[in-house]
C-alpha positions in Angstrom: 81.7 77.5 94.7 81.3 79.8 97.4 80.5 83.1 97.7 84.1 85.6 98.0 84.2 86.6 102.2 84.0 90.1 102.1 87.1 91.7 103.3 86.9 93.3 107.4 88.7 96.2 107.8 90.0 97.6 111.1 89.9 101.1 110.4 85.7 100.8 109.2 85.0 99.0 112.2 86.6 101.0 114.5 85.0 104.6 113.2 82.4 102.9 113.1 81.9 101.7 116.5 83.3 105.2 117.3 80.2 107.4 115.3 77.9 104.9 117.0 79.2 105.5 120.6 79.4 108.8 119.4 76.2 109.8 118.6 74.7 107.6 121.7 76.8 110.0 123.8 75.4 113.0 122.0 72.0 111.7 122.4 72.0 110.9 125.9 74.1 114.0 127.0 71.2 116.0 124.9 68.3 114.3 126.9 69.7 115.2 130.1 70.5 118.8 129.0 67.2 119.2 128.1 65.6 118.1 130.6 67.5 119.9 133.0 66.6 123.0 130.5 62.8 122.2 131.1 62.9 122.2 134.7 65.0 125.7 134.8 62.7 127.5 132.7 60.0 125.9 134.0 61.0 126.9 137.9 61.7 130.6 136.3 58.1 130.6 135.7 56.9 129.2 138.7 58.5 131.2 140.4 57.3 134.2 138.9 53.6 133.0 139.2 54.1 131.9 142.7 55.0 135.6 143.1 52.0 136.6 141.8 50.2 133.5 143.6 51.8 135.2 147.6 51.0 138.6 146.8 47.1 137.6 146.0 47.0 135.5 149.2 48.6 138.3 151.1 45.6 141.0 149.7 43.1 138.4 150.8 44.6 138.1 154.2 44.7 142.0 154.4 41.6 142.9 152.9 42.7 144.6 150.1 40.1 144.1 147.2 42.2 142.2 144.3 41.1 144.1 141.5 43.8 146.7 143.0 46.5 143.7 142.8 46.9 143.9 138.8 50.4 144.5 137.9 52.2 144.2 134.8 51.3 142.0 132.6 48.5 140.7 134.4 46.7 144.2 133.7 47.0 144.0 130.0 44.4 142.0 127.9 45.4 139.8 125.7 48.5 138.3 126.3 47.1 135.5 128.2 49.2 136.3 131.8 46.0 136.3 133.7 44.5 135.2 137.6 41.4 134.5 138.9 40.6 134.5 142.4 37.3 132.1 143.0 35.7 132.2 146.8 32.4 130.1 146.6 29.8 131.5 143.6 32.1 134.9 143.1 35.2 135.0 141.1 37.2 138.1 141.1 39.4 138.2 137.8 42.5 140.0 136.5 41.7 142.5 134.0 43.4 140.6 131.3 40.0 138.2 131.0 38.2 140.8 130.1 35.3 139.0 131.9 36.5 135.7 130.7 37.4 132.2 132.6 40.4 130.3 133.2 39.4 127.1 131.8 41.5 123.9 133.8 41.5 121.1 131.4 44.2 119.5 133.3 44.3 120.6 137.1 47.5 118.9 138.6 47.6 116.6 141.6 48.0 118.2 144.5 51.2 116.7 146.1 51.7 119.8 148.9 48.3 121.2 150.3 49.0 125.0 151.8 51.5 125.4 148.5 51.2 126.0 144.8 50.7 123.6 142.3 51.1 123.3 139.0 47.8 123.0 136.2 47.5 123.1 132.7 44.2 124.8 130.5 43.3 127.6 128.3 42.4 131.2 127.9 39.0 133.1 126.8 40.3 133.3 123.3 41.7 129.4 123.3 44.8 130.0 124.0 47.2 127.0 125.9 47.8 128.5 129.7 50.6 127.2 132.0 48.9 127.6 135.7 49.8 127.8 139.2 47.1 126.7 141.8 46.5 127.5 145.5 43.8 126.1 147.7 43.5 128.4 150.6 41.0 125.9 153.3 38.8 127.8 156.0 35.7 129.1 156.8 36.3 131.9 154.0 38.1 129.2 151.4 39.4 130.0 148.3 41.3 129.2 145.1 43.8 131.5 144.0 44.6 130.5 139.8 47.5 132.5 137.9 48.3 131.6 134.4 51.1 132.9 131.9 50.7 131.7 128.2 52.5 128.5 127.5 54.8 129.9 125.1 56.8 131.4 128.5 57.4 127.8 128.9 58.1 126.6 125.7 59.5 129.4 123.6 62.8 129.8 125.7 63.0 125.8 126.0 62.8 126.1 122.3 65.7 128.9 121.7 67.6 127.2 124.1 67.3 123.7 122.6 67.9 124.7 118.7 71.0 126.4 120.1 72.5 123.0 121.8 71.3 121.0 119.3 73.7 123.2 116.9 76.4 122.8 119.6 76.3 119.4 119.9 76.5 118.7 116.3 79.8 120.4 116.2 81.2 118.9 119.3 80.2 115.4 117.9 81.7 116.3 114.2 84.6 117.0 116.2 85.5 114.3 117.9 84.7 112.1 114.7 87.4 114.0 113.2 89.6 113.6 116.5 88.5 109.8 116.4 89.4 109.0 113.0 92.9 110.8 113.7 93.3 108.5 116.5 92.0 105.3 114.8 95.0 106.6 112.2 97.7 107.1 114.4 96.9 103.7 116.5 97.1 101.9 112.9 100.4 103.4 112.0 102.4 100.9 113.5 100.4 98.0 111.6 101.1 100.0 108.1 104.8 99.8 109.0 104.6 96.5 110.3 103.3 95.8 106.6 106.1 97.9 105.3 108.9 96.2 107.0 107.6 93.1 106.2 107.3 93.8 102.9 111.3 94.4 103.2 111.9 91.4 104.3 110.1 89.7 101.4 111.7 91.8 98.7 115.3 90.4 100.7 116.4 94.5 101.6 116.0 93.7 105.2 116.6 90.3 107.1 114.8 90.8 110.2 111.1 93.2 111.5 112.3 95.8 113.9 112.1 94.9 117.3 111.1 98.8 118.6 107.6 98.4 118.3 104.2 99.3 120.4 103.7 96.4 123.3 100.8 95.5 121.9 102.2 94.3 118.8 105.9 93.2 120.1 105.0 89.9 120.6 103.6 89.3 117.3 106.5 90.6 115.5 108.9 88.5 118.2 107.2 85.4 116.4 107.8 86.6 113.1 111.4 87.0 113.5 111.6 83.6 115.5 110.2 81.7 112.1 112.3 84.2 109.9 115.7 83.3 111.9 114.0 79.7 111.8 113.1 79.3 107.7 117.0 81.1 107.7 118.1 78.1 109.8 116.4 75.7 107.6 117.8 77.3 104.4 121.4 76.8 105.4 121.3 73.5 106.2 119.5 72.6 102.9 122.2 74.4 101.2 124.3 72.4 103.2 123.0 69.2 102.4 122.9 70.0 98.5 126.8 70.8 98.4 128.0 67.8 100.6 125.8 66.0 97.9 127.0 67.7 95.0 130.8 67.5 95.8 129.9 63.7 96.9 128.5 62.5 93.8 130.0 64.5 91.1 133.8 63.4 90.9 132.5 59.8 90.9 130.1 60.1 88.3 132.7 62.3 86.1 134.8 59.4 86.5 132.3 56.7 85.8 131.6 58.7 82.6 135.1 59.4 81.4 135.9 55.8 82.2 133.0 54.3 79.9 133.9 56.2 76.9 135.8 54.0 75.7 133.7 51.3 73.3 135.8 48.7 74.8 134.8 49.2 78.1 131.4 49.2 77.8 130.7 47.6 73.9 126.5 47.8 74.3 126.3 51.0 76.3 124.2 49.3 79.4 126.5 50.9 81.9 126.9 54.6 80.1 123.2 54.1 80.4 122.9 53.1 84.2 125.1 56.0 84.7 122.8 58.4 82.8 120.0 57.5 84.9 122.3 57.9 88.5 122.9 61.0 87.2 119.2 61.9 86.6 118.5 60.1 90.0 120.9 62.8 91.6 119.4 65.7 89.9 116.3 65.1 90.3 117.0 64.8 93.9 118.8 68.1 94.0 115.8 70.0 92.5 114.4 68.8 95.0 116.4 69.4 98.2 117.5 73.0 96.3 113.7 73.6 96.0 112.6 73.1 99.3 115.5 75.5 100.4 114.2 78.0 98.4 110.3 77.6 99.7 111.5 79.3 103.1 110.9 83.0 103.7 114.3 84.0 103.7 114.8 85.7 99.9 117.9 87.1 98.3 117.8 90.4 96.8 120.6 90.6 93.8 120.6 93.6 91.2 120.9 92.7 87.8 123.1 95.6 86.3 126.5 95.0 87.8 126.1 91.4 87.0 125.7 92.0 83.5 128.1 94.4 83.4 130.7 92.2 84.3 129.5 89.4 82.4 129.9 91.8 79.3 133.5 92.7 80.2 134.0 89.1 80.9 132.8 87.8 77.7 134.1 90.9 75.1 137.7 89.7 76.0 136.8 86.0 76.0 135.1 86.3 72.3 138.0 89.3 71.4 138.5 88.0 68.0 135.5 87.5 66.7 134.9 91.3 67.8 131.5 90.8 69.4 129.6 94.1 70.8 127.2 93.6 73.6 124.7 96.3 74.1 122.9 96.5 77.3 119.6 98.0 78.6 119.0 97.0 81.8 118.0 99.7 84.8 120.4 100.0 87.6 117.8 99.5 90.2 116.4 96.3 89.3 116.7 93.4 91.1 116.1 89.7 91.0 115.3 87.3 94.0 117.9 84.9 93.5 121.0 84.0 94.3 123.7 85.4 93.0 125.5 82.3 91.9 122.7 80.9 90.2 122.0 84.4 88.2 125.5 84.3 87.3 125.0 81.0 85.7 121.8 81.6 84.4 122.9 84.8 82.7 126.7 83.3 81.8 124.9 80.5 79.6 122.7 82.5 78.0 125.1 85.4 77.2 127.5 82.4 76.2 125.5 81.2 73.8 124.5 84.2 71.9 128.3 85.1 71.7 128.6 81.8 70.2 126.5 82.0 67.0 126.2 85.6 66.9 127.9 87.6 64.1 128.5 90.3 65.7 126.2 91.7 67.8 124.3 91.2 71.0 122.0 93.0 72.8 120.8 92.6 76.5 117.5 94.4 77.8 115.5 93.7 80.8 112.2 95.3 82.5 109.9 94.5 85.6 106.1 93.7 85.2 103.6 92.3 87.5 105.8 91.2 90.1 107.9 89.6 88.0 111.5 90.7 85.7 111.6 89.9 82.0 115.4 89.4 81.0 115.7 89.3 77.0 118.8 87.9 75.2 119.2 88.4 71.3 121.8 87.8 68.9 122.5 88.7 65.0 123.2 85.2 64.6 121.3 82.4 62.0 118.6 82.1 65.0 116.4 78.9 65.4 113.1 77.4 64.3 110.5 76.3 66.7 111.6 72.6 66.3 115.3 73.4 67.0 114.0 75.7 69.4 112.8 72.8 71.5 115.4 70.3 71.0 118.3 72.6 72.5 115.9 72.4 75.8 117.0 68.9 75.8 120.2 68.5 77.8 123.1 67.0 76.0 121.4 67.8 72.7 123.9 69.8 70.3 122.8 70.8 67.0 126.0 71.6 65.6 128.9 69.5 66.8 131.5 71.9 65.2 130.5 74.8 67.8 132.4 74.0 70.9 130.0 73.4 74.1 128.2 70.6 75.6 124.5 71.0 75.5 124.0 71.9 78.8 123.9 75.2 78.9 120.2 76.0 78.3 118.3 73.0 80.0 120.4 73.8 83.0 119.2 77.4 82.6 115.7 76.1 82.4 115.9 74.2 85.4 117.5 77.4 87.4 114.9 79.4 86.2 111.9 77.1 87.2 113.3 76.3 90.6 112.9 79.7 91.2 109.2 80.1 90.1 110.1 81.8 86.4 110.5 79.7 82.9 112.6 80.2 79.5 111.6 80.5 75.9 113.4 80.9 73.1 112.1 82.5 69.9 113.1 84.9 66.5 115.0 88.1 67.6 114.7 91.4 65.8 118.3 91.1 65.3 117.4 88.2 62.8 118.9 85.5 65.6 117.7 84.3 68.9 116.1 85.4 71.4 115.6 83.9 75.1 113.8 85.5 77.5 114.4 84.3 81.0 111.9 85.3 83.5 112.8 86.2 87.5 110.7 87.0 90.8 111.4 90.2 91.1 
């Protein structure tokens, strides 16, 4: 046998295609504001050094000596915001080197000779530098170098980065949580779709309600085409079973009634073809009643009010013999059958334990599993398993001075299985009978 298929559920796919989308937003979006972070901190500092970079190339041009071009912070050691000002062998420095060299490990390409660019290299002490290069051409050439540490470049990237990194976690928590309320609210209409068809099953409503979202209107115009359809089909099967029944009974009543007499028929060869017409016709009535039954269309009939009037029925009809009926059954259950057929059902069975009961009867029923439980017991002399299964047979009597035909039970039998449930009979605690009938609830 193969494996189970795991059950697919809308909601899981959809949050989940939603926290991936999510996060792939949240990603990109913090790529780009990162690197748009880099590039305005970065241009802070270029800025700042290019500053620096002018005012150099301005002393040069002027003759001003540019030891006396040291401004804060270039003129404290230490902190590694330092320039160096190299014309052929001399080098003029900040005093921030304290004698020391800029050391270029990584000079830039120069995309834009006469303007800055940028470098990368270290301090006297080892310490990473971010740079800023000029190349000033001519007779007197010269290369102007300023250099702030590399934590003016990183540190504020880093603040600003931990910051939107905290930021975008709570915008993409969020919208999970608006995403999963929308996921929620754009299955609602299935859960009620579920809901009413549900209804319709349990035989409280007839048809789905046609107000529904556009995207699932036409799906629940098809369900209540093959509802009004299986409703369709019902009626005519019901149809065909009574023009059937009231076709074939009076003549087979007759035939019966006729052939009682010995004379009439001396070895019993027509009683017997008659028998088996008669089990011809119900076994085609099973049939035609039970393929009416296998549509969607299901009746919804409550159990406590047919009882009830069963039991005032039956305490007049039985007045003599004084029989109390005692019933437990809950007002809100409810069978899925018809109401004819529960009547009989319930009529036999009641009728029955009137009939060899002393004097009391008691009536209970209770739902489980999808299913009702509808228990019948008497005071009466009860049955043994053997007896118990020869009144299933029909026509079978056991006593022939208790008025009744036989039927009564194997016609409840057949009722009950048409409908998907059974009948058993068994000991009472009442010391007589008791029949359960079980119902689709």
């Amino acid at each position: 046998m193969s494996a189970a298929t795991p059950r697919r559920s809308l909601r899981t796919r959809l949050l989940g295609a939603a926290l991936v989308l999510v996060l792939a937003a949240l990603v990109v979006a913090g790529l780009a504001i990162g690197v748009i972070l880099y590039r305005f901190v970065r241009g802070q500092l270029d800025g700042r050094l290019d500053a620096q970079i002018v005012a150099l190339r301005a002393g040069l041009e002027a003759g001003i000596l540019p030891e006396n071009l040291d401004v804060p912070p270039f003129d404290r050691p230490g902190p590694g915001w330092a320039w160096e000002v190299r014309r052929g062998p001399e080098t003029t420095r900040s005093a921030s080197l304290r004698g020391g060299d800029i050391r270029l490990s990584d000079p830039g390409p120069e995309d834009d000779p006469g303007r800055p660019h940028p470098a990368w290299g270290t301090g006297p002490r080892g310490q990473p530098l971010y740079a800023r290069i000029l190349i000033l051409p001519g007779t007197q050439s010269a290369t102007i170098v300023v250099a702030a540490p590399e934590g003016e470049l990183y540190g504020p990237l880093r603040e600003a980065l931990t910051s939107l990194t905290l930021a975008l976690g709570i915008l993409g928590l969020c919208l999970l949580a608006g995403l999963a309320v929308q996921v929620r609210l754009g299955l609602a209409p299935l859960q009620r779709l579920r809901a009413d068809l549900a209804a319709v099953r349990a035989g409280t409503r007839e048809r789905v309600p046609a107000e529904q979202p556009v995207e699932i209107a036409p799906v629940v115009a098809e369900l209540n085409a093959l509802l009004d359809q299986n409703a369709r089909n019902l009626e005519r099967a019901r149809g065909h079973v009574a023009n059937l029944a009231h076709a074939l009974k009076t003549p087979l009543a007759t035939l019966s009634m006729a052939l009682a007499a010995p004379a009439r028929d001396p070895d019993g060869a027509l009683r017997r073809e008659v028998e088996d017409m008669d089990r011809r016709v119900r076994h085609h009535l099973r049939r035609a009643r039970a393929a009416a039954l296998a549509g969607s269309a299901r009746t919804r009939t409550p159990l406590a009010p047919q009882f009830t009037d069963l039991r005032d029925a039956l305490v007049r009809l039985y007045a003599e013999k004084g029989v109390v009926i005692a019933l437990a059954v809950p007002d809100d259950l409810t069978v899925s059958c018809e109401g004819q057929d529960l009547d009989e059902m319930l009529g036999n069975l009641a009728d029955n334990a009137c009939r060899w009961c002393r004097g009391r009867v008691q009536v209970s029923a209770a739902a489980a599993d999808g299913a009702v439980r509808v228990r019948v017991e008497d005071d009466g002399p009860g049955l043994d398993a053997e007896a118990a299964a020869a009144v299933m047979a029909r026509g079978r009597r056991l006593d022939e001075g208790v008025p009744g035909h036989g039927f009564g039970l194997p016609i409840t039998l057949e009722l009950a299985e048409l409908y998907g449930g059974g009948l058993t009979l068994g000991r009472a605690d009442l010391g007589g009978l008791r029949a359960e009938l079980d119902l689709p609830a």
